[in-house]
C-alpha positions as CSV (number, residue, x, y, z in Angstrom):
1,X,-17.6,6.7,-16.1
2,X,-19.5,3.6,-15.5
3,X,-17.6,1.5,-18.7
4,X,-15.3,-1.4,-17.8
5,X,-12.1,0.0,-20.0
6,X,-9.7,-2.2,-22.0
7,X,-6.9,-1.3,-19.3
8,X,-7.9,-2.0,-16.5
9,X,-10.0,-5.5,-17.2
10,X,-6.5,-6.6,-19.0
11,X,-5.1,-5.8,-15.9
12,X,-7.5,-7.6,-13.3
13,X,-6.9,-10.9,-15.9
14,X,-3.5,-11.1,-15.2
15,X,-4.2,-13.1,-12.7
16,X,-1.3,-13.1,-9.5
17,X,-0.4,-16.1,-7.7
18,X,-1.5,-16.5,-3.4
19,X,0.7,-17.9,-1.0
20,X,2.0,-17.4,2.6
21,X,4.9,-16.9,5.2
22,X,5.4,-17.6,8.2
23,X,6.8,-14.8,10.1
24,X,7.1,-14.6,14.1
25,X,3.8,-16.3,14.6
26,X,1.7,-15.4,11.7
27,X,0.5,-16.0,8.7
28,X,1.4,-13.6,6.0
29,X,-0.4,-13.6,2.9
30,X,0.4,-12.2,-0.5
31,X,0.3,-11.9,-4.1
32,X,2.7,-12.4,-7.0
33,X,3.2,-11.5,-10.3
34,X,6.1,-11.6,-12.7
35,X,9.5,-13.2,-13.1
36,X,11.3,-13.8,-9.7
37,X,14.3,-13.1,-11.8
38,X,13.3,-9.7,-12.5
39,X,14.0,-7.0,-10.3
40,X,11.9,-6.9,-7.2
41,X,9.0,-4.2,-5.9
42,X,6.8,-4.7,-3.2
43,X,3.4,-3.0,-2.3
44,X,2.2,-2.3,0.8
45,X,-1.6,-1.4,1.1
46,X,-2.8,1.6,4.1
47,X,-4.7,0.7,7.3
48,X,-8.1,-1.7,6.8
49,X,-6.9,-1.9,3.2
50,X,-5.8,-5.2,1.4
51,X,-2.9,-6.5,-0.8
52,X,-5.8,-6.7,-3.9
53,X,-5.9,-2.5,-3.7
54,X,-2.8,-3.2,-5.9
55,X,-4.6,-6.0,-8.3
56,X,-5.1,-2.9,-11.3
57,X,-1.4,-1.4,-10.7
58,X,0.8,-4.3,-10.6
59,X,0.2,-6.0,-13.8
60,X,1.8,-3.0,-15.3
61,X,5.5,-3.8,-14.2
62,X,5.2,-7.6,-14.0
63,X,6.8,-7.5,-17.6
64,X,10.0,-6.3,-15.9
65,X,9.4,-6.6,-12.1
66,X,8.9,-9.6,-9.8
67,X,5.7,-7.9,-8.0
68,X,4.6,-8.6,-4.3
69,X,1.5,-7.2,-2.8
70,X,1.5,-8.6,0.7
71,X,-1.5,-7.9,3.4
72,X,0.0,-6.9,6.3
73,X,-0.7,-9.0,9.6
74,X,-4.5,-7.7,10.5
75,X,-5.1,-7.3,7.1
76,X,-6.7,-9.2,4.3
77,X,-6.3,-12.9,4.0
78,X,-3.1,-12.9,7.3
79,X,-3.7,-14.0,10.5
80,X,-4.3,-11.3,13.2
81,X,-2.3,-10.7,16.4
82,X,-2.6,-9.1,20.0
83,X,-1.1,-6.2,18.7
84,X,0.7,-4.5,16.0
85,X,3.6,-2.0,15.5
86,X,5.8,-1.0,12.4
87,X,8.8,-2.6,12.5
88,X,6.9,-5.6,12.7
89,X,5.0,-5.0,10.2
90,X,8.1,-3.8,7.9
91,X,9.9,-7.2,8.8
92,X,6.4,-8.8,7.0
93,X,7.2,-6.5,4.1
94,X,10.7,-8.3,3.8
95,X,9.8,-11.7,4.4
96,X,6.8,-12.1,1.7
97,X,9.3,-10.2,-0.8
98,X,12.0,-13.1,-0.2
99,X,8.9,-15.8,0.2
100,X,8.0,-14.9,-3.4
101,X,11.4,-15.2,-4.9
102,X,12.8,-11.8,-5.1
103,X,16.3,-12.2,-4.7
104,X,17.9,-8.9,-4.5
105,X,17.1,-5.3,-3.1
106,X,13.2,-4.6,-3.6
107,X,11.9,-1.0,-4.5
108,X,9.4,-0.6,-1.4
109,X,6.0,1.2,-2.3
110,X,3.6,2.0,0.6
111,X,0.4,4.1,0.4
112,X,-1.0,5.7,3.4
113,X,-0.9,4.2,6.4
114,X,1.7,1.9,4.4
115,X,3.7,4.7,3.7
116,X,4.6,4.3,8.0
117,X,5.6,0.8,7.0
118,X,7.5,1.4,4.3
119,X,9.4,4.7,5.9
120,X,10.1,1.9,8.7
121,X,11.3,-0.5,6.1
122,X,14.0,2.3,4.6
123,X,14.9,3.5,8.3
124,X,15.6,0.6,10.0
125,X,16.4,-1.9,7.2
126,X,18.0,0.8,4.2
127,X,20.5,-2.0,3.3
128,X,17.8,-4.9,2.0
129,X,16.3,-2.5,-0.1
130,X,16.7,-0.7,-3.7
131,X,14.6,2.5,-2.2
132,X,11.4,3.7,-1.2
133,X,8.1,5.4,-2.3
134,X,6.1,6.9,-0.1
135,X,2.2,7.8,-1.2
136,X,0.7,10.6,0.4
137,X,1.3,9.7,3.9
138,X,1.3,13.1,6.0
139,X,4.3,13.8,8.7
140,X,2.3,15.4,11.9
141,X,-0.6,12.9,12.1
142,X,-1.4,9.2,13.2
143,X,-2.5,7.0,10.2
144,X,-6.2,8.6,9.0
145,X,-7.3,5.0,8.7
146,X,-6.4,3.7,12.2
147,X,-7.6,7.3,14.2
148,X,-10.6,6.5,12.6
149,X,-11.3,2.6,14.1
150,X,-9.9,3.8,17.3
151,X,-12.5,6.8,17.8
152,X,-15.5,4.3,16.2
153,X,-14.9,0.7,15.7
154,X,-14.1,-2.0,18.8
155,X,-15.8,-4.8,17.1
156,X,-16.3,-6.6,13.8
157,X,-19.6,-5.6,12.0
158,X,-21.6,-7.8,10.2
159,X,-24.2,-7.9,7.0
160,X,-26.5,-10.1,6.1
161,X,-25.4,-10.4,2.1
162,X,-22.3,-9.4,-0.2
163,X,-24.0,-6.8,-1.8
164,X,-24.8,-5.1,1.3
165,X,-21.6,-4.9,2.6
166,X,-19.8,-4.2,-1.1
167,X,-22.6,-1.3,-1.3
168,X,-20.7,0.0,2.2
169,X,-17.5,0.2,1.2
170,X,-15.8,3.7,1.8
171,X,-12.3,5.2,2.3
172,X,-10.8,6.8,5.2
173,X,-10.1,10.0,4.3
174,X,-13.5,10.4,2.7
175,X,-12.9,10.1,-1.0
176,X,-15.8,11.3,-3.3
177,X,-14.1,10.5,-6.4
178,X,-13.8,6.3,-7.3
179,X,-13.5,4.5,-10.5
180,X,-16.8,2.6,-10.4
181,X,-15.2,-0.4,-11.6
182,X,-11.8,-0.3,-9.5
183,X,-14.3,0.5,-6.7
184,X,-16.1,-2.4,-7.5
185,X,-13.5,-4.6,-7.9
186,X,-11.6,-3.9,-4.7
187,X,-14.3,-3.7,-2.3
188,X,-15.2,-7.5,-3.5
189,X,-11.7,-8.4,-2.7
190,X,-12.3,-7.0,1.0
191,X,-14.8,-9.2,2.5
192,X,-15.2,-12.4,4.1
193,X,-18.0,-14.4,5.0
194,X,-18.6,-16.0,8.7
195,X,-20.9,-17.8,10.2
196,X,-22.2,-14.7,11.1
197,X,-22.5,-12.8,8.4
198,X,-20.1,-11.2,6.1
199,X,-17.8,-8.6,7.4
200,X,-14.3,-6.9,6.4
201,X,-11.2,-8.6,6.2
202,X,-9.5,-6.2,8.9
203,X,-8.7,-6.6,12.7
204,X,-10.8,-3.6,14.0
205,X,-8.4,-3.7,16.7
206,X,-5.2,-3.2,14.4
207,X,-4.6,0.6,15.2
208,X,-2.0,2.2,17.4
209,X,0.3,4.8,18.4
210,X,2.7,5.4,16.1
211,X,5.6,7.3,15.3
212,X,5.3,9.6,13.6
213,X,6.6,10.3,9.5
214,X,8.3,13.5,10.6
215,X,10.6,11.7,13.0
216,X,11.1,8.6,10.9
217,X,12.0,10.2,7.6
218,X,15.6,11.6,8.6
219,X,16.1,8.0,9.6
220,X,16.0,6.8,6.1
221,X,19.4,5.2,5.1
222,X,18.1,4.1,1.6
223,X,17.0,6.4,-1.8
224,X,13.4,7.4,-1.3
225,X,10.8,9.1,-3.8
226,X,7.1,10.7,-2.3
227,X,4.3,11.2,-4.4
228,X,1.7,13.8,-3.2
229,X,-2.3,13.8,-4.2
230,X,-3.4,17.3,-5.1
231,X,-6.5,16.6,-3.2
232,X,-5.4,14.6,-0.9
233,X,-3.4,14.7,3.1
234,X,-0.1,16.7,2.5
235,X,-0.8,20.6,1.4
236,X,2.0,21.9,-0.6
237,X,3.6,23.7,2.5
238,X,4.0,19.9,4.1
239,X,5.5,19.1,1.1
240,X,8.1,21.7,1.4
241,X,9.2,20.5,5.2
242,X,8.8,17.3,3.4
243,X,11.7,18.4,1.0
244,X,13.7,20.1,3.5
245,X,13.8,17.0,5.9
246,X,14.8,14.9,3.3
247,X,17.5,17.4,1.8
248,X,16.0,18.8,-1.3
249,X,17.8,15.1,-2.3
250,X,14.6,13.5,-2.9
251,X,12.1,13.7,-6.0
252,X,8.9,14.8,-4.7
253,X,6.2,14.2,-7.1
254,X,2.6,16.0,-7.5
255,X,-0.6,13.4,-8.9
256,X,-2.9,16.3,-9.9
257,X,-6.5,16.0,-9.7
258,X,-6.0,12.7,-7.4
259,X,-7.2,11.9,-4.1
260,X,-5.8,10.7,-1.3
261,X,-6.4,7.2,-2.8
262,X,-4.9,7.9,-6.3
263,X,-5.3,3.5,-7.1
264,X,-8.8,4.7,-7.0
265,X,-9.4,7.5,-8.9
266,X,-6.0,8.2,-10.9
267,X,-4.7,4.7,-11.2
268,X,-2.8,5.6,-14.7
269,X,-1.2,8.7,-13.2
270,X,0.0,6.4,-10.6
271,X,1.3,4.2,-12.6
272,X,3.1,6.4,-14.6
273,X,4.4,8.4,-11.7
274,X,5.7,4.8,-10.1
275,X,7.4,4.0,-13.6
276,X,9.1,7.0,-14.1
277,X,10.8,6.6,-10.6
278,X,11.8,2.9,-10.8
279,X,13.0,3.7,-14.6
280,X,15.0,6.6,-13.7
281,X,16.6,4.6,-10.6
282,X,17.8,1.5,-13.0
283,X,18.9,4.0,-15.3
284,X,21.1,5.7,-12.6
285,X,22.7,2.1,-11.0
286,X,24.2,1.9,-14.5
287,X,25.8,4.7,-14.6
């Protein structure tokens, strides 16, 4: 499928609004779409991703959701720092979601390597938020993205032109399945130029040790959903000691024929998957 469809250019023309926070230091940037008066989600990106992985998703609940995509410090278009660890990155996840307006408890949704953060978000801060997804994130590993840099990448890398370095963009797990166009349009929002050259907009020093999604899931003190890619880093017997951690309380949800990126191959599924969540959750708090 090389064809731009209707869907997805509608949604890349909703165009969000930038801005940044402060917060211990840094600068935080992120992106906004939708009423602040509606209810509030918030999207974290995985490791050397970027808040405009989310640019094709999020247009499709700003009709009823104030949406926040935020790049966490290291990432994107925020400043970097000497180091980085999840709790401060889940107290970036709270301060862009109050930055850009969102008054009450956010739904948290983090893919990947953001699926750390947002576990971190619902364990140690359960009360500030309406619940969590977590996307595909498995519970006996470090973050795919982060073992990767710290086995091959100590410095920036450089090209000479854009289209060189769009033409290099790749995921971490391997994915062999992108939407041309998605892929397109996210790996333009991921580079920089420098004096230099161009390079990504990620700290190749951003990885660490972290702890891991086994021991931080039966920490949760919020309602929590985890969707699962049929091709992607949790097997269906992880997703059973995923259900059995959690309670067999929690809806654990299957994307078939998705990898572990499902924004870039099964954005729709995704979409429908998030929906049906945060629809069924609004529906219950009325009850």
């Amino acid at each position: 499928m090389t064809e731009t469809p209707r869907w997805f250019a509608e949604a890349v023309a909703q165009r969000p609004t930038h801005a940044d926070v402060e917060v211990e230091g840094a600068r935080v940037h992120y992106r906004a779409w939708g009423d602040p008066a509606d209810r509030g989600l918030v999207l974290v990106h995985g490791g050397a991703a970027q808040s405009g992985w989310w640019d094709h998703v999020a247009p499709f609940f700003s009709a009823t959701h104030r949406v926040v995509a935020l790049d966490l410090s290291g990432h994107g278009d925020s400043d970097h720092r000497p180091a980085y660890d999840l709790e401060q990155w889940a107290r970036e996840v709270l301060a862009a979601a109050r930055a850009a307006g969102i008054a009450g408890a956010p739904l948290v949704v983090g893919h990947s390597m953001g699926g750390w953060v947002t576990t971190t978000v619902g364990a140690h801060h359960g009360a500030e938020v309406d619940g969590i997804v977590i996307i595909d994130s498995p519970l006996n590993e470090q973050p795919p993205e982060e073992e990767r840099l710290r086995r091959t990448q100590r410095e920036a890398r450089f090209y000479p032109d854009r289209e060189t370095i769009v033409g290099r963009f790749r995921t971490t797990p391997a994915q062999e399945t992108m939407l041309p166009y998605v892929r397109r349009h996210i790996a333009e929002q991921s580079v920089r130029e420098t004096p230099r050259g161009w390079t990504w907009k990620f700290d190749p020093m951003m990885f660490g040790e972290r702890v891991l999604l086994r021991q931080l899931l039966p920490e949760l003190k919020c309602r929590a959903g985890f969707l699962r890619s049929e091709f992607g880093l949790v097997p269906p017997t992880m997703a059973g000691e995923i259900d059995a951690l959690l309670g067999h309380r929690v809806p654990l949800i299957d994307l078939p024929a998705t990898g572990h990126h499902p924004m870039l191959d099964e954005p729709l599924a995704l979409v429908t998957a998030l929906r049906a969540l945060s629809g069924q959750w609004a529906v219950d708090d009325l009850l």
